[in-house]
C-alpha positions as CSV (number, residue, x, y, z in Angstrom):
1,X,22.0,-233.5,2.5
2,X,18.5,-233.2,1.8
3,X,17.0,-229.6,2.8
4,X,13.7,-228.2,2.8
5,X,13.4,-224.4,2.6
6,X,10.2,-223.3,3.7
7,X,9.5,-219.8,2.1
8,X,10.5,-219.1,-1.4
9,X,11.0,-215.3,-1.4
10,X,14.2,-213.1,-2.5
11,X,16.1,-214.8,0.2
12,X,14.6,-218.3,0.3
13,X,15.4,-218.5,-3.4
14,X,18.6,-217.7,-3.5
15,X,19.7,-220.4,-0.4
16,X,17.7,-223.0,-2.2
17,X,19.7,-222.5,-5.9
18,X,23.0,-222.2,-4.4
19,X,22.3,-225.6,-2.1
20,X,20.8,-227.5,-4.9
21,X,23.5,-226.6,-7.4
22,X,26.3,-228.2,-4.5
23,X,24.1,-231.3,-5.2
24,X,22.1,-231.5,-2.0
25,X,18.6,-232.3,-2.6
26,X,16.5,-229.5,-1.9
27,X,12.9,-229.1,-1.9
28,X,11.5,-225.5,-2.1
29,X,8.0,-225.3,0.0
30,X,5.7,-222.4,-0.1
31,X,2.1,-221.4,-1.7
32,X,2.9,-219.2,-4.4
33,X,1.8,-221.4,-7.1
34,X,3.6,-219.2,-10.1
35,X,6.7,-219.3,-8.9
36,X,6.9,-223.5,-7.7
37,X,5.4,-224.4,-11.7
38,X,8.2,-221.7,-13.5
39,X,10.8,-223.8,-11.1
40,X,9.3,-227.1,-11.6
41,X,8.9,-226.5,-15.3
42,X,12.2,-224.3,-16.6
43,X,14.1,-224.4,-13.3
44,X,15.3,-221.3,-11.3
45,X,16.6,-218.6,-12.7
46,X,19.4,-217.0,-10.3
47,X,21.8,-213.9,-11.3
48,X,23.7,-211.5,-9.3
49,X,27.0,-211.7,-6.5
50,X,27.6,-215.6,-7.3
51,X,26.8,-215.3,-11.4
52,X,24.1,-216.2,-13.9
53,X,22.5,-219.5,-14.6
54,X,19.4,-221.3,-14.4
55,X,19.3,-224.4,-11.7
56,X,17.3,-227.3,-12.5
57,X,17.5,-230.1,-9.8
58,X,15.3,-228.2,-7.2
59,X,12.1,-230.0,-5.9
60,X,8.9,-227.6,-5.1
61,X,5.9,-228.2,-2.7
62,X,3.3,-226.6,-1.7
63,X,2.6,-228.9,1.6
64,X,5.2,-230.1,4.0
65,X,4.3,-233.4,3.6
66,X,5.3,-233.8,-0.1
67,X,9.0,-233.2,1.0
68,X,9.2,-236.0,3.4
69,X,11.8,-235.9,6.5
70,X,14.9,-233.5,6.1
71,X,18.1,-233.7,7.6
72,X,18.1,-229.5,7.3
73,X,15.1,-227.3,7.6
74,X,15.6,-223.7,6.9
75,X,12.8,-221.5,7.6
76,X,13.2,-218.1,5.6
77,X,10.0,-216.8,5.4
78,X,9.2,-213.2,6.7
79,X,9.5,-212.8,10.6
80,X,5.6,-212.8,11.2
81,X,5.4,-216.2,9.3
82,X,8.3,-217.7,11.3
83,X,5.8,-219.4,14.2
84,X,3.0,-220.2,11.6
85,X,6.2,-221.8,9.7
86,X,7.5,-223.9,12.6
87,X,4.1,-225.4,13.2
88,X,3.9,-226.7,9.8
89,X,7.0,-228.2,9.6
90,X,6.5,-231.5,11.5
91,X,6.2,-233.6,8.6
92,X,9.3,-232.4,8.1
93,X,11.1,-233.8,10.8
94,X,12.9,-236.1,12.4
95,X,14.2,-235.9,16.3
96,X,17.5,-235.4,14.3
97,X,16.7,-232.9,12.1
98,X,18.0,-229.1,12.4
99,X,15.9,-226.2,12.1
100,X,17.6,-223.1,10.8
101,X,16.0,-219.6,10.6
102,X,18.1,-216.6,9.1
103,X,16.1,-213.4,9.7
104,X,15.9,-210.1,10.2
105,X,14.4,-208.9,13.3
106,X,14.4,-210.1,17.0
107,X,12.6,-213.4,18.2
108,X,12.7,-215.6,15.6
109,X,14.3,-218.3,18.2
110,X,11.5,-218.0,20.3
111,X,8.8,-218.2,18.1
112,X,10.5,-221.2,17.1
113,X,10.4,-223.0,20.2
114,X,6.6,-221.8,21.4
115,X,5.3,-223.5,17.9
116,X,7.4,-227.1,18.1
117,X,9.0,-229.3,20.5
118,X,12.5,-229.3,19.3
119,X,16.1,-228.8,20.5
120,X,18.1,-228.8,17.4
121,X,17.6,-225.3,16.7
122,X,20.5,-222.6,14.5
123,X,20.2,-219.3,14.3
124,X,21.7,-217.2,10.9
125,X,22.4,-213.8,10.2
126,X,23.0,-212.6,6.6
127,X,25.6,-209.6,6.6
128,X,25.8,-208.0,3.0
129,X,22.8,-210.9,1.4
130,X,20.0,-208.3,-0.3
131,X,18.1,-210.2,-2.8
132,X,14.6,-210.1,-5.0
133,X,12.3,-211.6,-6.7
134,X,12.4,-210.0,-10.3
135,X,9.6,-212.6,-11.4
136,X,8.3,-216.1,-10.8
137,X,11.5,-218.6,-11.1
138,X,13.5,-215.6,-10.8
139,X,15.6,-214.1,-8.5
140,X,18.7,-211.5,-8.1
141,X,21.1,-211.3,-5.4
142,X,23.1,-207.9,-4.4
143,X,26.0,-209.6,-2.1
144,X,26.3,-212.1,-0.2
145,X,29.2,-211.4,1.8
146,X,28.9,-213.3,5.2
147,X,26.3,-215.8,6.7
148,X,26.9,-216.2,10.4
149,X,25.5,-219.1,12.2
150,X,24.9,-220.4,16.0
151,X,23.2,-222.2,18.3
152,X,20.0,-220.8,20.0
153,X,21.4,-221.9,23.3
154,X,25.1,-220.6,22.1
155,X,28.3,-222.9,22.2
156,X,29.8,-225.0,18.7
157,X,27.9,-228.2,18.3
158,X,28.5,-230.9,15.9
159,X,25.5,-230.5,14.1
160,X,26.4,-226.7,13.9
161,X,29.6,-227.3,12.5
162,X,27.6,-229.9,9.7
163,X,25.5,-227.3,8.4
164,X,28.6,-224.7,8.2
165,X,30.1,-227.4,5.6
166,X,27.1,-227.8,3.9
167,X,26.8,-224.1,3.3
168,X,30.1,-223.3,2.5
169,X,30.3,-226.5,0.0
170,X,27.8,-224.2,-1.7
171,X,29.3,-221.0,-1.7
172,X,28.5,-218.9,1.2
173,X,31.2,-217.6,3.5
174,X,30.4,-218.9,6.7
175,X,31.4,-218.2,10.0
176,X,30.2,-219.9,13.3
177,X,29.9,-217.8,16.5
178,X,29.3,-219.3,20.3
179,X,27.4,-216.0,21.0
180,X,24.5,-215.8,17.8
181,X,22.6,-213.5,20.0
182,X,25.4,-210.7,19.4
183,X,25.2,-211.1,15.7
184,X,21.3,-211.2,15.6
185,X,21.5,-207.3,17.7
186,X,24.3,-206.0,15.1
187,X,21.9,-207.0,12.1
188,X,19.0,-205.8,13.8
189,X,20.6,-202.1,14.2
190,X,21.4,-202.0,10.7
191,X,18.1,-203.4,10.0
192,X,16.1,-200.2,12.1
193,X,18.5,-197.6,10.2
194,X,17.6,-199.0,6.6
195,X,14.3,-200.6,6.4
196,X,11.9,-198.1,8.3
197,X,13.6,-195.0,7.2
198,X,14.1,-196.6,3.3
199,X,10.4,-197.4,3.2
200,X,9.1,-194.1,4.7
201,X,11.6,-191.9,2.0
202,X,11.4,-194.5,-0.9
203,X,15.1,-194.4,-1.2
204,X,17.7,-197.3,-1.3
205,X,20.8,-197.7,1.1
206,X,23.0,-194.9,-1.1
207,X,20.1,-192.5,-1.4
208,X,19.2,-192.4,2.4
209,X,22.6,-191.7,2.9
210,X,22.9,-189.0,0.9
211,X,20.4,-186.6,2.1
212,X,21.5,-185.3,5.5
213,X,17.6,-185.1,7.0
214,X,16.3,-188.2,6.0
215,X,20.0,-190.1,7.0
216,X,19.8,-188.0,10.7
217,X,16.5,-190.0,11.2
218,X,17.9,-193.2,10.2
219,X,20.6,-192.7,12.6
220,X,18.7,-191.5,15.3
221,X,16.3,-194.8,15.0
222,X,19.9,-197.0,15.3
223,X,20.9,-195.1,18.3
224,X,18.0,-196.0,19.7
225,X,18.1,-199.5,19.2
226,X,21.5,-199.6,20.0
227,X,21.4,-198.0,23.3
228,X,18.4,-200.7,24.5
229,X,20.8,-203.2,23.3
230,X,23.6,-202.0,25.7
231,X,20.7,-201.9,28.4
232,X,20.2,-205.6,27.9
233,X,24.4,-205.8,28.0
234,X,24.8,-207.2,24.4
235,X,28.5,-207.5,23.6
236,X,28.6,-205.2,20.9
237,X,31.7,-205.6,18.7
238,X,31.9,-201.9,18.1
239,X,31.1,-198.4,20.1
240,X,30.1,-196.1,17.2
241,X,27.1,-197.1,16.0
242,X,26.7,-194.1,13.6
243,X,30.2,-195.6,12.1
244,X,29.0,-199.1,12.0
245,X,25.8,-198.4,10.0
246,X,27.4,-196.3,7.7
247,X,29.8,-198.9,6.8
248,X,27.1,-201.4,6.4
249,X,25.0,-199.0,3.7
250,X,28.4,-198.5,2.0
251,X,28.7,-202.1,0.8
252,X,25.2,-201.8,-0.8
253,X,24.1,-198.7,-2.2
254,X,21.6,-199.9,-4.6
255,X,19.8,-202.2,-2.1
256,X,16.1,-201.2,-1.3
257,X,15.5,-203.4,1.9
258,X,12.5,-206.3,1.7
259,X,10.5,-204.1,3.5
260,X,10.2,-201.3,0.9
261,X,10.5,-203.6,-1.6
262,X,7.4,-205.0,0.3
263,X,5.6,-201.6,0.1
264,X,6.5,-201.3,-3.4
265,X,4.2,-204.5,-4.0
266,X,1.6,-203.5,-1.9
267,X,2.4,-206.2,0.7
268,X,2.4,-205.8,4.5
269,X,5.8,-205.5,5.9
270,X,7.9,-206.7,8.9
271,X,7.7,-203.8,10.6
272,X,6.8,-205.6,14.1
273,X,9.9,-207.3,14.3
274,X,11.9,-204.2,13.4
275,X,11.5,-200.8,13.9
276,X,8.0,-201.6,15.2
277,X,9.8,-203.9,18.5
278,X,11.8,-201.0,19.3
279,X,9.3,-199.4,21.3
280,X,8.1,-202.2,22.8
281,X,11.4,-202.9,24.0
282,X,12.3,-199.2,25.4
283,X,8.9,-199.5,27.4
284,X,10.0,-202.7,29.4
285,X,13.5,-200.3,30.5
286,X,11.0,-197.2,31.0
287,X,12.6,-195.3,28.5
288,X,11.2,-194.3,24.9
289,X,12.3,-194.6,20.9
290,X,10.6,-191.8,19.4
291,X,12.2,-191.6,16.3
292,X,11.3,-195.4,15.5
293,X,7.6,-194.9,17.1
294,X,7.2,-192.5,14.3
295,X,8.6,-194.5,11.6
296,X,6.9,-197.3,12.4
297,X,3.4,-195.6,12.8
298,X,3.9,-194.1,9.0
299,X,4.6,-197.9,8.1
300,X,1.8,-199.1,9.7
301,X,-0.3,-196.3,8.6
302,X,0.2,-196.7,4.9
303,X,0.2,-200.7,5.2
304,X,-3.4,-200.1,6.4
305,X,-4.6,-199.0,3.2
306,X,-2.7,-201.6,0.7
């Protein structure tokens, strides 16, 4: 299959080495110049959950248009470049190609279909996937235990059940699921217990959960956006959402979420589409989400001066 990724980050990297080493012909599109000539040149360096190696068949671009039409576009750029992304992907495109986004946060599926005219659109959700960049044409992985896919309108499709193969032909664990939306609001609360309450202590998973304050906070901001998802009658897959996020840190002790690992670099976050959309979301019920208004205003705060 050929397959553009557009956004070569931690996560972006490590979809694009695993699909180009199962022999599909991927193209890696983004603008950070370093890192496309290390991969062009000496090929990408990948270590971590699936091994160590360097993969050499990947193509890079820094313009759509150098890729040609795709069968698969996957779209893994940050949340506030997802509708930016979409919009530059036409060259991309044919009325058969799919367009997947796996992200953290809420929306992406709608941001999507404001910026193109197009139907075929798959919704992922990486459980246990933490990744980074350790240096141009060079990326880590923590675990990649689970990607979950779906359609944006729900249901199993054919060309849902095509890009399962073609992921699990390259070593992901995939599962498909006729309600994504479910999935998407079980990430998310995992997302606003870690990447907020990470950032604002500097901590990874393991060390937020070992000091009672700073892992009360974390909890409290998961409660809250738990509780807005129950409002909006998602079908949760569990009831104890203090249980479920504990689990989830468990796996990965040593992670540092993107979004610290964002602050770390001095680069803004994606705080809207996180603990920032919290709020937003508890005002349209009439309720409040103090504990991630705060978080996300010390986010926000330092962000102003990087």
């Amino acid at each position: 299959m050929k397959i553009a990724v557009v956004g070569a980050g931690a996560m972006g990297s490590v979809y694009a080495g695993l699909l180009a080493e199962a022999n599909n012909e991927v193209w890696v599109i983004d603008v950070w110049k370093e890192h496309l000539d290390v991969i062009r040149q000496r090929g990408l360096r990948l270590e971590g959950a699936s091994g160590n190696r360097t993969i050499r068949n990947i193509h890079v671009a820094a313009e759509p248009g150098e890729a040609g039409e795709c069968e698969l576009v996957v779209i893994a750029t940050k949340a506030s470049g997802v509708a930016s992304a979409a919009r530059a992907i036409a060259p991309l495109l044919t009325c058969d190609s799919v367009i997947l986004t796996i992200q953290n946060g809420l929306g992406a599926g709608k941001r999507i279909r404001e910026s193109i005219d197009s139907e075929n659109i798959i919704l992922g959700v990486a459980g246990g996937f933490g990744a980074s960049v350790k240096a141009p044409g060079y990326a880590h992985h923590n675990g990649m235990s689970l990607i979950c896919l779906g359609e944006l309108q729900g249901g199993i499709s054919p060309r849902l059940q095509k890009v399962t193969r073609v992921w699990e032909e390259a070593g992901f664990k995939v599962r498909m699921f006729e309600d994504i939306n479910q999935l998407i609001w079980e990430k998310f609360v995992c997302n606003v217990a870690f990447s907020g309450p990470c950032t604002v202590f500097h901590r990874s998973l393991g060390q937020l959960m070992a000091d009672p304050a700073s892992w009360q906070i974390a909890l409290n901001c998961a409660r809250e956006a738990y509780a807005i998802g129950q409002a909006g009658d998602i079908a949760f897959g569990f009831n104890d959402v203090d249980a479920y996020v504990t689990e989830f840190g468990k796996k990965m002790p040593d992670a540092r979420p993107s979004m610290l690992q964002d602050h770390m670099a001095k680069r803004p976050s994606e705080i809207d589409a996180i603990n920032g959309v919290v709020p937003v979301l508890a005002a349209e019920l009439g309720r409040q989400a103090p504990y991630n208004e705060v978080v996300s205003a010390i986010i926000r705060a330092r962000e102003s001066e990087f």
